[in-house]
Phi, psi and omega in degrees: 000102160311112181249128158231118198250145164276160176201135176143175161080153195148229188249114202218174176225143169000084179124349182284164159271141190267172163203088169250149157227173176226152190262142145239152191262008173234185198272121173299326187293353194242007189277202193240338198203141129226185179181201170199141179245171166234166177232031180358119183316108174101350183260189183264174187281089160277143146317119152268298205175155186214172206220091156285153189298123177097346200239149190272202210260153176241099156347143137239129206343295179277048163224012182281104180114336166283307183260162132270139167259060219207130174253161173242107196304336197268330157265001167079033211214128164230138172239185213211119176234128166235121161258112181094065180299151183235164183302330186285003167297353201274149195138187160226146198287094201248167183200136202236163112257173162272134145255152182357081149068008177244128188274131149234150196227154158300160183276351195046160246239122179251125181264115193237101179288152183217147158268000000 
């Protein structure tokens, strides 16, 4: 069983910056996908952005230019960067991998924006 824990986020306010990462027990380097999603309140679970293995990271458009995205192979660690968070940022934040066609996910981390 892969465990993935997240750290970051809380109650922040409008123009601050976000930084979360999440830890994993297994070697990220050797998985087929990792990535991260949001949750918006009342919406459904979107895309940010995913990190296939050997290949760099691919946005999805609109979250492109917004978020950062970059894993560390060596700590087993992927983070998740927002600069100049705004209120529609609320939410929570989750971050998965694929190993052979199987998801394991963080319980994730809720990121709460204030104006």
């Amino acid at each position: 069983q892969v465990q993935l824990v997240e750290s970051g986020g809380g109650a922040m306010q409008a123009g601050e910056s976000l930084t979360a990462s999440c830890s994993t027990s297994t070697a990220i380097s050797a998985v087929d996908v990792v990535g991260w999603y949001r949750q918006a309140p009342g919406a459904q679970r979107e895309l940010i952005a995913t990190i296939a293995r050997g290949e760099e990271v691919n946005y999805v458009p609109s979250m492109e230019g917004r978020f950062t995205v970059s894993k560390d192979d060596d700590k087993n660690t992927m983070y998740l960067q927002r600069i100049g968070l705004k209120v529609e940022d609320t939410g929570v934040y989750l971050c998965f991998v694929l190993i052979n066609g199987a998801y394991f996910w963080g319980r994730g981390i809720q990121v709460t924006v204030s104006s």
